[in-house]
N, C-alpha and C positions, 0 to 999 in steps of 0.2 A: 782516124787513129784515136783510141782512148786510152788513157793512160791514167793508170790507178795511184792515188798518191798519198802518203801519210796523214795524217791531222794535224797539221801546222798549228803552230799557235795563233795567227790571226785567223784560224778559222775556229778554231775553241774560245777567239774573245766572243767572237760574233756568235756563236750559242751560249758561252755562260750570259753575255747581257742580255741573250734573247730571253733567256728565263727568268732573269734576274727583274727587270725592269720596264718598263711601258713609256713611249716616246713621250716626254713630260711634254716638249716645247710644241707637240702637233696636239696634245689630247685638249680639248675643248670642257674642260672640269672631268669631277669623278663621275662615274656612271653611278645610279640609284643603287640602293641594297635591291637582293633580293627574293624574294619571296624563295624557303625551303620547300617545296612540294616532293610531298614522298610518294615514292615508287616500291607499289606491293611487290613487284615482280622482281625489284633490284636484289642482288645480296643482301642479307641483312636489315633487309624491308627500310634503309635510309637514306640511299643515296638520291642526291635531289633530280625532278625530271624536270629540265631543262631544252629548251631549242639550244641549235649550234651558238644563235648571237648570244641569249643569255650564259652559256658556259662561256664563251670569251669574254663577256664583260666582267663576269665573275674571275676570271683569271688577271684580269687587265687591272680591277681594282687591287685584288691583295699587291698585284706588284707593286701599287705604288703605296700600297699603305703600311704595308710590314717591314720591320727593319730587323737584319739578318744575318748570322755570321758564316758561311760553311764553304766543303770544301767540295768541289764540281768535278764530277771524272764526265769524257767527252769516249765513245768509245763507237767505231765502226765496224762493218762486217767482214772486215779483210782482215780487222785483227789490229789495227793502232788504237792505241789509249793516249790521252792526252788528260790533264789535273791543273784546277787551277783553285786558288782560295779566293774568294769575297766578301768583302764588307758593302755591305748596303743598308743606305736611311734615307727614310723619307722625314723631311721635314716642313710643312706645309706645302707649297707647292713645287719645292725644292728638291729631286731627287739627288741623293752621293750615292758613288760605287767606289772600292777598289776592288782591284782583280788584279792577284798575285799568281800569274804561272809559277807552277810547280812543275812544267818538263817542259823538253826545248830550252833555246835560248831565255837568260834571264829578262826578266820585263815588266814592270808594274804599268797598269794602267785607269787610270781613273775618269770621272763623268760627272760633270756639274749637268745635271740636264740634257743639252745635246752640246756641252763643249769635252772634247774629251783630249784627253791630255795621256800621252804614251814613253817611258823612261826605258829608255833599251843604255844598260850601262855600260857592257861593252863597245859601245860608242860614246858614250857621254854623251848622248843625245834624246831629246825632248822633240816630239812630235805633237802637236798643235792643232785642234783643226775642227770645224763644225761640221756635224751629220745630221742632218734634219730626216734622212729615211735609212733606218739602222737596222732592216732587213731584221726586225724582232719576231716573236714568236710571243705568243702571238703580237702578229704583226698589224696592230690597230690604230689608225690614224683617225685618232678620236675614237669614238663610241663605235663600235660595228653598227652595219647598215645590215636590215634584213635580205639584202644581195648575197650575202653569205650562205644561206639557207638552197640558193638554186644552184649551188656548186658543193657543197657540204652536206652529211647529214649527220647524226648522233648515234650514236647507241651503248648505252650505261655498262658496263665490264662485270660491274660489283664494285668491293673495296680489297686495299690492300695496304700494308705498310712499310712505307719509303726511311729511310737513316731516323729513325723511332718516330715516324708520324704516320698517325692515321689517314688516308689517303682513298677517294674517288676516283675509280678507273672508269676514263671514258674513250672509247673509239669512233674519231671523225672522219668520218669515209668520203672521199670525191666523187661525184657522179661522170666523170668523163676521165680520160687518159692525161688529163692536162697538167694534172698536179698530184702530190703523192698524199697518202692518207696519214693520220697520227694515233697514237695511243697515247696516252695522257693522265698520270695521276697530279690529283689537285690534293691539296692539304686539305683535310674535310672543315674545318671550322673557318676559314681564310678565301678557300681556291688560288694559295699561292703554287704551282706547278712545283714540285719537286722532282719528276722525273717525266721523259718526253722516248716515244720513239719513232719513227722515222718509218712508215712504212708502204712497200710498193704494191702494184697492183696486187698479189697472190699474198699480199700479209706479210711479205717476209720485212723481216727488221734492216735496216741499211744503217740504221744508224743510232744508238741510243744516247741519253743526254742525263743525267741522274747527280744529286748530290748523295754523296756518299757518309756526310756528317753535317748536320743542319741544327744549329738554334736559334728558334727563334725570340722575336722581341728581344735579340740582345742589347746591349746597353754604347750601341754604337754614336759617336756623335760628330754632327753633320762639320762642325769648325773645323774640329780635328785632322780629318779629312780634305778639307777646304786647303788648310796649312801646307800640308803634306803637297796637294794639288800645284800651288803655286810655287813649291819651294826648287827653283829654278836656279838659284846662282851658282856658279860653276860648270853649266852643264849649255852647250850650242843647240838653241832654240831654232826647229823648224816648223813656220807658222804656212796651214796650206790655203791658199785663197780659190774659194769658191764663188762662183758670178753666178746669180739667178738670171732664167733665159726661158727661153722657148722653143718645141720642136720646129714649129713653122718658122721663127725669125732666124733657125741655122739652117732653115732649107731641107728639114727631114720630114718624111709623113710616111704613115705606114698603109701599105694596100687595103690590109681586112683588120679588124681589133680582134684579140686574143681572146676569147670568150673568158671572160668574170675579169681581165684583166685592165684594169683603170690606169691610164698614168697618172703618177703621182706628182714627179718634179724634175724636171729639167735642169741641168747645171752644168757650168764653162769651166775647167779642169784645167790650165796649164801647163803645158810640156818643157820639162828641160828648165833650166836657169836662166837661158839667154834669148828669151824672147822666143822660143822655137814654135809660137801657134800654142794651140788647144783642144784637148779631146773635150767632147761632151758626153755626159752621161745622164741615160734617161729611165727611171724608175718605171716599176708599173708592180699594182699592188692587187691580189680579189679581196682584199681584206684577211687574208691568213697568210699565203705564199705571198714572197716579191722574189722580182728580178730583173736585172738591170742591165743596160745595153750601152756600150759604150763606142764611143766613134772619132775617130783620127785617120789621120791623112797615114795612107801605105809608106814605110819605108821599108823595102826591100833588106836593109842593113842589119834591122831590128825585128823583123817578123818576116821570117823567114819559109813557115810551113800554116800549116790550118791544124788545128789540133782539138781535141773534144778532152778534158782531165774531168777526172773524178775525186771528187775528198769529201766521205761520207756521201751524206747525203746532199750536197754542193755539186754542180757541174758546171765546166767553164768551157765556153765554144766561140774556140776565134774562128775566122771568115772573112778572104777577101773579098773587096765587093770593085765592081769596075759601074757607074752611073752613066748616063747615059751620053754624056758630054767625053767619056773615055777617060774621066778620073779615077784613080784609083781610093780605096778608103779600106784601113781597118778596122773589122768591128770583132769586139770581144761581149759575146754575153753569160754573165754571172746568175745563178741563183738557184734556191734549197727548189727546184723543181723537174719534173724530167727532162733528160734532152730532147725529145721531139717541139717540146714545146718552145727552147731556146733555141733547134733549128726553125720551127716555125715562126719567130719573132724575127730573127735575122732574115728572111726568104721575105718576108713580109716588106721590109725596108725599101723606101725607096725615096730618090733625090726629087724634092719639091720645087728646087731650082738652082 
């Protein structure tokens, strides 16, 4: 069963900070400048020729080096739009975000790094919680590895211009069914990404990601932020605790590895208030796409059918699994990549003990 669904606002956080930002707390310093090399053949004889890793690295730094104000429309091929505003600064090795949704329920949400902090007011609730793999775009833990390269390739568009910036069009093609392709304009003088899309094997768009008004080097500052961040009183704090683990020490290992699919990190999830056990959930990255596989004990009460959802370019696929001891388990797998390949991750799965 697939079921096509809006663009919720937690799936517009998770692409404005994809564009926004670069995982400060994984990246292992700034990647080098690097070398303009022009291309006769490009548009306008200047757009730079680049491998895949160099154009990621070049996008991976401006994130963290530009500080930004604007406003993020989120928009899909079925026709939802979703808008959010941001503030972003880098301050040594310090990144800040806010991000103001503009539709859907009210919500600010902010980013010290990887702690990030969520104000939903119609609750008077603060949500709490560390993400160490924050499913970014580009999604680089640390400096890309030329592994990237056997699953990716480039090819320069020309140039164009995004919310009055001059911008480099580049299209990253996949070499297999596994993952989807992107078009990509970068700010030319920067490579901060200003607009992103989403697209499937035949080219078509599923999903575009673009700011719609952008200044840069605004005069944002990192305390100010910080303030706002903590300013907590009044409002019922929910702090989420994450347990670093391992797939073998919960007894999971998978048949065959996903081709370019690396795991990244394993972690103990908690269920419920009252001690109810713990899901895990287990990352895998090729260094562009992630997605992530999550695993808990079947209740019948709670999960009731198997289901495949779509939102944008996101797909979610739950699956019962029964191990070989006659347990039952739910697994739910997340991520910006086909479904064959999050059926093949689930299919892959199996109880190591």
């Amino acid at each position: 069963m697939t079921v096509s669904m809006p663009l919720s606002v937690r799936g517009l956080l998770v692409l404005v900070m994809a564009l926004c930002m670069a995982q400060a707390a994984a990246a292992q310093g700034q990647p080098p400048a690097l070398a303009q090399k022009k291309s006769p053949g490009a548009a306008g004889g200047d757009a730079p020729t680049l491998s895949v890793v160099e154009w990621l690295q070049r996008m991976h730094t401006a994130s963290r080096q530009r500080s930004y104000i604007g406003t993020f429309v989120v928009s899909s091929s079925a026709g939802n739009l979703s808008s959010a505003r941001i503030w972003h600064v880098s301050d040594g090795d310090q990144q800040m975000e806010r991000i103001e949704a503009l539709s859907g329920p009210p919500r600010s949400t902010f980013r010290r790094n990887d702690h990030v902090v969520t104000f939903l007011p119609e609750l008077k609730l603060v949500k709490s919680e560390m993400r160490e793999n924050l499913e970014l775009f580009p999604n680089l833990i640390g400096a890309p590895d030329s592994s990237i390269d056997e699953f990716y390739g480039v090819r320069v568009m020309g140039q164009d211009r995004v919310a009055g910036c001059d911008a480099d069009v580049v299209q990253i093609e996949p070499r297999d069914g596994l993952r989807f392709g992107y078009r990509i304009w970068s700010e030319r003088r920067s490579g901060l990404v200003v607009k992103l899309q989403t697209l499937e094997s035949d080219n078509k768009v599923i999903e575009q990601s673009a700011f719609s008004e952008l200044q840069l080097d605004a005069p944002v500052k990192a305390h100010a932020l910080k303030q706002m961040m903590d300013s907590t009183a009044g409002w019922r704090v929910e702090n989420s605790e994450l347990e670093h683990t391992s797939a073998e020490r919960e007894g999971w290992a998978l048949k065959a590895p996903i081709a370019g699919f690396k795991p990244v990190s394993v972690l103990r999830r908690p269920m419920g208030s009252e001690g109810e056990g713990h899901a895990m959930q287990w990352t895998f990255s090729d260094g562009l796409a992630s997605m992530s596989l999550f695993i808990e004990p079947y209740d019948a009460a709670h999960q009731p059918r198997e289901v495949l959802l779509e939102l944008g370019a996101t797909y979610t696929m739950t699956r019962r699994m029964t191990d070989a001891s006659g347990k039952d388990w739910w697994l739910t797998a997340v991520g910006e990549v086909p479904p064959q390949t999050l059926d093949t991750l689930t299919r892959s799965l199996v109880r190591s003990q």
